[in-house]
C-alpha positions as CSV (number, residue, x, y, z in Angstrom):
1,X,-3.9,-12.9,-19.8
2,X,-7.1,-11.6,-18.6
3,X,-7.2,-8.9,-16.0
4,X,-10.2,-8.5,-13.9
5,X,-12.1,-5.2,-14.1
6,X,-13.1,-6.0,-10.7
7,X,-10.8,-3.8,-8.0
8,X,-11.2,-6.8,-5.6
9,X,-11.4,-9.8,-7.8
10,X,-10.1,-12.0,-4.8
11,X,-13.1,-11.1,-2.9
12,X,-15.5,-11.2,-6.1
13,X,-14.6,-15.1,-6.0
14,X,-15.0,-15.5,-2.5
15,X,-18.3,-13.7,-3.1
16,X,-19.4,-16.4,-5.8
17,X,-18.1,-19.5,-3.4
18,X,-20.0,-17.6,-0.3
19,X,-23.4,-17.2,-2.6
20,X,-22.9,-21.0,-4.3
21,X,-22.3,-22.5,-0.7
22,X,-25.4,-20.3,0.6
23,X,-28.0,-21.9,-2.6
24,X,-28.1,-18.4,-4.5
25,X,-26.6,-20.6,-7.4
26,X,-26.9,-24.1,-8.4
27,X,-22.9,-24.6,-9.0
28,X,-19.6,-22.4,-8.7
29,X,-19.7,-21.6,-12.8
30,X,-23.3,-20.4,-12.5
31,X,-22.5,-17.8,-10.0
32,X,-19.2,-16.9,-11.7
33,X,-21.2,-16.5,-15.3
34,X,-23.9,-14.2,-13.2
35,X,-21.5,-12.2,-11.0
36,X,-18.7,-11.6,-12.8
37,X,-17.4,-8.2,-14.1
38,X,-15.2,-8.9,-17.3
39,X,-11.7,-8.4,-18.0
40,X,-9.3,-6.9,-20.5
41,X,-7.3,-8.7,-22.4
42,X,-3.5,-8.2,-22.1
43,X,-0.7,-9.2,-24.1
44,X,2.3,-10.5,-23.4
45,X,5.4,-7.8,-23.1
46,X,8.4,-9.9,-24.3
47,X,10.9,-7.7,-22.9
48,X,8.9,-7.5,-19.3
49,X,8.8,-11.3,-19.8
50,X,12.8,-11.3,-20.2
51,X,13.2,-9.3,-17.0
52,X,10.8,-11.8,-14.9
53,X,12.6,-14.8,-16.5
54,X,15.8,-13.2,-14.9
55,X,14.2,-12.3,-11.5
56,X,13.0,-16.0,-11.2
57,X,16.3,-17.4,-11.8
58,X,17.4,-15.0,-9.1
59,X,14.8,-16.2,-6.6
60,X,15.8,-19.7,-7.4
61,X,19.4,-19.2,-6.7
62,X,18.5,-17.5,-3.7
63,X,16.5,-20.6,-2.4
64,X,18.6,-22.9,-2.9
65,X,21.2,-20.9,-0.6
66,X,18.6,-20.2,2.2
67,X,18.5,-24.4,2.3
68,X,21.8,-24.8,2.8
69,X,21.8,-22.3,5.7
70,X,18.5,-24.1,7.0
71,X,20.8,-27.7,6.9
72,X,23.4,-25.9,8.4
73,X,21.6,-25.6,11.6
């Protein structure tokens, strides 16, 4: 995984689309190779990993009981 060292990467890529769309840059990748910051390279955390794999499984159950309530009514 690569973090961005951007603090707002969201709105460094809506930056890129706004300049591509305005003719600053020929195509999305050239203004994403000219404007982008970096990023640091992050392993995975197997044990962090285990913990998410047990959230998900929670947010699944939990989904599938908020549909039956919704065809309940």
């Amino acid at each position: 995984v690569v973090e961005p060292l951007a603090d707002e990467a969201v709105l460094l890529g809506t930056g890129m689309v706004a300049a591509t769309a305005a003719g600053l840059y020929p195509d999305l990748n050239a203004a994403c190779v000219a404007m982008q910051q970096g990023g640091k390279t992050r392993a995975p955390n197997k044990e962090a990993g285990a913990r998410f794999d047990r959230d998900y499984r929670i947010f699944l159950e939990m989904h599938r009981q908020r549909q039956m309530l919704d065809a309940i009514s």
